[in-house]
N, C-alpha and C positions, 0 to 999 in steps of 0.2 A: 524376416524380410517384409511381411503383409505390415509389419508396425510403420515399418522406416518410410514403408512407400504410402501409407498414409499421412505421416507425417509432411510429407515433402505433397503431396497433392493440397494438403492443408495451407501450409506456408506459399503455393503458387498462386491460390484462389485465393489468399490476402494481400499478396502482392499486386494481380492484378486488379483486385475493388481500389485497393489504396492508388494505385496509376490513374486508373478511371475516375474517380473522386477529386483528385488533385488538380482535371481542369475548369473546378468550381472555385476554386480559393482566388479569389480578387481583391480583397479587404484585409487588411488586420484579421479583421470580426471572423472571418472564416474561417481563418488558421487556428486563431488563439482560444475561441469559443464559438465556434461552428455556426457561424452570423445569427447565432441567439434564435437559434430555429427550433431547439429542441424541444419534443412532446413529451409526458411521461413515460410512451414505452421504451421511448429511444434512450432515455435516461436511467431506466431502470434498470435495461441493460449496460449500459456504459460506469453507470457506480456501481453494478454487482460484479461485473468481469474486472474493473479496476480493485476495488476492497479485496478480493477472491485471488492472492497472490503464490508466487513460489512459496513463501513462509506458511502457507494452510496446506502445500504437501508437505515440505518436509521437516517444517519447526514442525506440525502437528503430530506427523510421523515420528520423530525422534521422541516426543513428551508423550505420546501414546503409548509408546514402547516400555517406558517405564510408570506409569501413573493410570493407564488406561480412560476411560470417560472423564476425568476429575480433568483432565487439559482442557474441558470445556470453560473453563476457570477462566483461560484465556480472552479466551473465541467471546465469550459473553463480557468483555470488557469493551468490545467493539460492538455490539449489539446495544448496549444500554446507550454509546455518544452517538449511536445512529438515530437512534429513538431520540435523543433528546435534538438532534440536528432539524429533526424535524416542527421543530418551533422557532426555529432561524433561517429558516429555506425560502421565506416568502420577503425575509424582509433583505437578505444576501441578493437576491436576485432585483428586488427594488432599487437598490442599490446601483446598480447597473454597471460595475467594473469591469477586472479583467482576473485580479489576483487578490491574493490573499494580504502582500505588504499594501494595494490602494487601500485596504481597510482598515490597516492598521498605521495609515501616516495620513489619512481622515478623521481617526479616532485621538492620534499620539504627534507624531511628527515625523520629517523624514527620518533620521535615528531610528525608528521604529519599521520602518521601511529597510531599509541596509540591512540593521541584524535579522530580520526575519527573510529577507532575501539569503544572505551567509547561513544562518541557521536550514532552512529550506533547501539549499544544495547541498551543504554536507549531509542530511538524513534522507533525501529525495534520491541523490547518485549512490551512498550506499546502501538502499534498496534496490536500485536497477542493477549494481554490484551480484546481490547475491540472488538476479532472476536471470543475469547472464551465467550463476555457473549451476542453475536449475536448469536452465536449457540445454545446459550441455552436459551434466550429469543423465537427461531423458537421452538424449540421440547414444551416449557413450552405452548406456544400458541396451536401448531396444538393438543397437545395431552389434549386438552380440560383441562389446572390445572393437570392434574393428574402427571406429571412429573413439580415438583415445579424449578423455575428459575435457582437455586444454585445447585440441582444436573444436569441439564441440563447443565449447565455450565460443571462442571465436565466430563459429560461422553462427550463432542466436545474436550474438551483440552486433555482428555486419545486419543480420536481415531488420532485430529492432532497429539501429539506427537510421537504415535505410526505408522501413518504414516511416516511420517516425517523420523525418523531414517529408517528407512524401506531399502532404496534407493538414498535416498538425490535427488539432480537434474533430475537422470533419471526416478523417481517415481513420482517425481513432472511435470516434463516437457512433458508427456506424455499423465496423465492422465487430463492436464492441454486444452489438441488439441478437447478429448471427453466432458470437462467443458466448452469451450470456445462455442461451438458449441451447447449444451445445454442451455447456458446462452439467445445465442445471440435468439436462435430458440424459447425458450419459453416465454422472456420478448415480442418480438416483438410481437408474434401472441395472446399474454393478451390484449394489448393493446386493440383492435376493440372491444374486447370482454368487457370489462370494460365499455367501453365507453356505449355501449346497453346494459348493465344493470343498471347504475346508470340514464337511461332515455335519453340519447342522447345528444347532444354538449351546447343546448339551456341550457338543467337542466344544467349541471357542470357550465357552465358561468353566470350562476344564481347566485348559488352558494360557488363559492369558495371565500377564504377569502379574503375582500374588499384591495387593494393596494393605497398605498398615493402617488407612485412617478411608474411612466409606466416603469422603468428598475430596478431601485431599489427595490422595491416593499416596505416593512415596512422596511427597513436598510439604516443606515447613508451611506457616502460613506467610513466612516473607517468601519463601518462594514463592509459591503460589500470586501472592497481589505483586510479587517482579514483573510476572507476565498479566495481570490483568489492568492492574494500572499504566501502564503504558500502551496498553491495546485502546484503553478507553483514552486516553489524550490523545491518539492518532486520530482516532476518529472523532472525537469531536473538533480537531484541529485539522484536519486533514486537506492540502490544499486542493486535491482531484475534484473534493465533494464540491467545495468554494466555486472551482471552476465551470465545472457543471452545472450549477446552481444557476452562473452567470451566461449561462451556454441556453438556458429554459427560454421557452416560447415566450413566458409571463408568471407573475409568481403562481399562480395557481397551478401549471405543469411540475414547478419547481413539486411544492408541498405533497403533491399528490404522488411524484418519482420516491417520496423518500419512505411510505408505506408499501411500495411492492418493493422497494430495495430491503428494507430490514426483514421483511418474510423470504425473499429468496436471500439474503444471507445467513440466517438461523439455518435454514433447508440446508444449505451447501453444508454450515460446518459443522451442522451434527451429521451430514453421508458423508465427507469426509472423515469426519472422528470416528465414524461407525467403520469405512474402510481400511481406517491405518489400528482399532483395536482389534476385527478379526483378522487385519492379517498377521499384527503381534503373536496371536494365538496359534498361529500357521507357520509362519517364519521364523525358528527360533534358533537361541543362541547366537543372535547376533550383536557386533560391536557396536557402540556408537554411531561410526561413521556408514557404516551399515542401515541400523539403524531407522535410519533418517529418510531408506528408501524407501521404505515398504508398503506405502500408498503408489510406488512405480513397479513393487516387484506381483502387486498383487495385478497390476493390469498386464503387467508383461505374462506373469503363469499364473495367475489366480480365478482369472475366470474365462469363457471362452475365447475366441482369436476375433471374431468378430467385436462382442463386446470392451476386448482388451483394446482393439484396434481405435474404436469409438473413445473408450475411458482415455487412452492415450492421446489421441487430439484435444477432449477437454483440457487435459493435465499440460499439454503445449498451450494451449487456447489462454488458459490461464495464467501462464508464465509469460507470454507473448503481449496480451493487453496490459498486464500491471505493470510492463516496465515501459511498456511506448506512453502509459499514461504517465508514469514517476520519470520520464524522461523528457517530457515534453513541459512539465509546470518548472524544473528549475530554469530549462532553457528560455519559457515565456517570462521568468521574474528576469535575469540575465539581463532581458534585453529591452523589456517593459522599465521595471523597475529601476536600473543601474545606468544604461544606458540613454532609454529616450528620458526617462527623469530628471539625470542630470548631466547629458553630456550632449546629448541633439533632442532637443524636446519637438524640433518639428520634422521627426524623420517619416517621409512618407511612408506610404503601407507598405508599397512593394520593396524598398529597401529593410521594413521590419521581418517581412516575411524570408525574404533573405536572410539577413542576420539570426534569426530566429534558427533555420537550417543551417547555418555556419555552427552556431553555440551546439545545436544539437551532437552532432559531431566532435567537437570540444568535451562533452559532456560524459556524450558516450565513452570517448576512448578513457577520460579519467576514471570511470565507472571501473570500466574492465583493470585498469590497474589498479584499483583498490580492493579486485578479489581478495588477495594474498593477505590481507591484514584480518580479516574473521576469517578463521580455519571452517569454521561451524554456522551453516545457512540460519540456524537458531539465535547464536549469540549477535550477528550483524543485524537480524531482521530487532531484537529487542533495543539493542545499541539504538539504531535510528530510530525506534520507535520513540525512545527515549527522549534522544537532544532535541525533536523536532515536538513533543507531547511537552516537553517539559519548557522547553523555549518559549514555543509559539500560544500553546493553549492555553495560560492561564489567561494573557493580557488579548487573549482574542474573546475569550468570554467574558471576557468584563465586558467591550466592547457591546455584548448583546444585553447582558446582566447586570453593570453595575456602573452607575452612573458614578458614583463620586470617583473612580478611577482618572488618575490624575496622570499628566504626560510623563514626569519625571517616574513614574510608580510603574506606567508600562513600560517605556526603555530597561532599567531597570531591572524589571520581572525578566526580562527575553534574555538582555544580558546574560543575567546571573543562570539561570535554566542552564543557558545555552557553553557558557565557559564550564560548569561543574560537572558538566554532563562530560565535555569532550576530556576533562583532567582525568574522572575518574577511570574512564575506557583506556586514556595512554598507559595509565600505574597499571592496568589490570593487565593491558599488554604487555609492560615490562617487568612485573611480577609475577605474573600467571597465573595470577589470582586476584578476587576484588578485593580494595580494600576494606578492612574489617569483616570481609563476608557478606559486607551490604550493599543490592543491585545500585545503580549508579541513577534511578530513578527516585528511590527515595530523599535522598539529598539533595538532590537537580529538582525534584519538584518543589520540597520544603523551602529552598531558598528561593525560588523562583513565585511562590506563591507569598512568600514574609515580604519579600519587595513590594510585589502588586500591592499587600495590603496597608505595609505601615506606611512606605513611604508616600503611598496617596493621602492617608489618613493624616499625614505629617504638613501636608502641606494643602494650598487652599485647595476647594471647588473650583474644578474645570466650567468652562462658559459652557450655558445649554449648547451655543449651535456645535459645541464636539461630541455630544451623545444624542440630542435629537434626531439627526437622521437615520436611526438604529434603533428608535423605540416608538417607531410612529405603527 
């Protein structure tokens, strides 16, 4: 009972900042990117609680379970486009937008706009998809059965969505500084505590499950870069990071957010990964679906009721900001991008701000109906890492890297990314299995990166003024 009634103490004191926050939004600016106020620390936390998702408990948990540390394979695929995001942060934010398609139909054209808009909500909803049945996977557990999985689900995707429209950027990016600092403060101080309950270092390395290869652990090497290559295209594409960027005080908050964000997310995912290998070690013979919990089963019995209580709000905390933020950029492209673009380009603020909460809700419910199609919080979270890494990222980094990048070569690139990506996932569904055995990243990016290149190559030099403003 002390878990659930933490939980719900948690979720009232964010309810309430987001009510009280929400009679600052008078702008666009407010909603969309929090009237460009933001300092480093605000940011730091808002991209660590955002990156820090359902998929870091229980993809981490389920590939720990079998592969032990070598899952860091993953985890350090988003660690390297962070690091490298930070030689784009200053000039994203000079820029001075709102989204990720304004940069890419300044760089390309609208085309380039539309599909990265379509691309962005298909990968954006089904991530909020599978942090709505993480939230209700938490309530189903700590509340002993008594709250069954499917209305747990339920009452996470009411309270996100109702969040969410709340405030937009400034509800999220705030209470995002209080989550970030929860997260980092309760995983780390689990740890020692796990450790002297499951018997100390000797038991766990007794224990945990045997490895065939000392990096690898049970994963080929296409296994292995399935999950690290597509970790690494989220986040160098990532549109949260974009938004935020444009969210900064001035580029100099921007550049400086993005070195405490990469050190506090190394810190999360290796306590994380340390959490879900000892409790491997503790938890055993479990299936799959099982599995997947054991970063929820070790706070619910693994360490004290206090601590468990604490780890337990992080573990909400972070399932709660990932999807108000993956919830809030398709609904801003929606209604930025598709709408005031091309259908009332002079829609005042307070009718954007509206519409903007109408979509969210549009958004939200299609989310929660697209549980049912990934059985496995693992496979959905790699799926969208996919069409949105493989769509968006190549012809977004051209954008910062490579000048001869021509319009026809970035349409294109997104294109083709973004069609191979979603063919491969149907066959796998109606096969039930990938085809040839090969993740659906390798082919979505190959052809999505042959476009960008030849077909620019293929044709003339784009005019300076479409890469100039990007390399100054």
């Amino acid at each position: 009972m002390a878990y659930l009634t933490t939980i719900i103490i948690y979720l009232f004191f964010l309810f309430a900042v987001g009510l009280h926050v929400t009679k600052r939004v008078k702008k666009k600016e407010d909603f969309l990117v929090a009237g460009r106020t933001l300092t480093a620390p605000i940011l730091v936390g808002t991209l660590l609680a955002t990156w820090i998702g359902s998929g870091d408990i229980f993809s981490v948990s389920d590939l720990s379970y079998n592969h032990g540390f070598s899952s860091l394979i993953g985890s350090s695929g988003g660690w390297i486009g962070i690091i490298i995001a930070f030689f784009i942060a200053g000039r994203v934010r000079k820029f001075g937008q709102f989204t990720v398609p304004d940069i890419l139909e300044a760089r390309y054209n609208h085309w380039a706009r539309i599909l990265a808009t379509i691309t962005t909500i298909i990968a954006y909803i089904t991530i909020v998809s599978y942090q709505f049945r993480g939230g209700g996977l938490v309530l189903n557990i700590i509340s002993d059965g008594k709250i069954d999985a499917k209305t747990g689900i339920i009452i996470v995707a009411v309270f996100v969505i109702s969040y969410t429209l709340l405030a937009g950027m400034l509800s999220v990016a705030y209470l995002d500084m209080f989550n970030g600092i929860l997260m980092v403060g309760a995983i780390l101080i689990a740890v020692p505590f796990l450790i002297h309950h499951v018997g100390g270092l000797e038991t766990i390395i007794a224990n945990v499950t045997p490895r065939k290869h000392a990096i690898l652990g049970n994963m080929t090497f296409i296994q292995a870069m399935g999950y690290f290559v597509p970790t690494l295209l989220l986040a160098l594409g990532n549109a949260n990071m974009y938004q935020r960027f444009f969210s900064a005080k001035n580029e100099k908050e921007a550049k400086k957010s993005v070195i405490g964000w990469v050190i506090g997310v190394i810190l999360l995912g290796v306590a994380l990964q340390s959490l879900a290998v000892i409790g491997s070690s503790y938890f055993k013979g479990l299936e799959s679906e099982q599995a997947s919990r054991i970063i929820i089963m070790v706070a619910h019995k693994g360490v004290p009721v206090v601590i468990g209580c604490a780890l337990m709000a992080a573990i909400m905390a972070i399932i709660i900001s990932t999807a108000n933020s993956f919830l809030l950029v398709p609904a801003t492209n929606v209604v930025r991008d598709i709408y005031q673009r091309f259908i009332n380009p002079d829609l005042p603020d307070k009718k954007m701000i509206f519409f903007s909460r109408l979509v969210v809700i549009a958004l939200g419910f299609f989310a929660y109906m697209l549980i049912s199609f990934f059985p496995r919080i693992l496979d959905a979270a790699y799926a969208a890492y996919t069409i949105y890494g493989a769509g968006i990222t190549p012809a977004l980094m051209a954008v910062f890297f490579w000048k001869r990048a021509t319009i026809t070569g970035g349409v294109s690139s997104i294109l083709g990314g973004m069609t191979i990506t979603i063919i491969w996932e149907v066959i796998n569904k109606v096969q039930g299995h990938l085809p040839l055995g090969i993740p659906a990243v390798y082919p979505a990016l190959l052809c999505s990166v042959a476009l960008l290149i030849f077909v620019s190559l293929a044709g003339s030099k784009p005019s300076p003024k479409k890469w100039q403003p990007f390399f100054k």
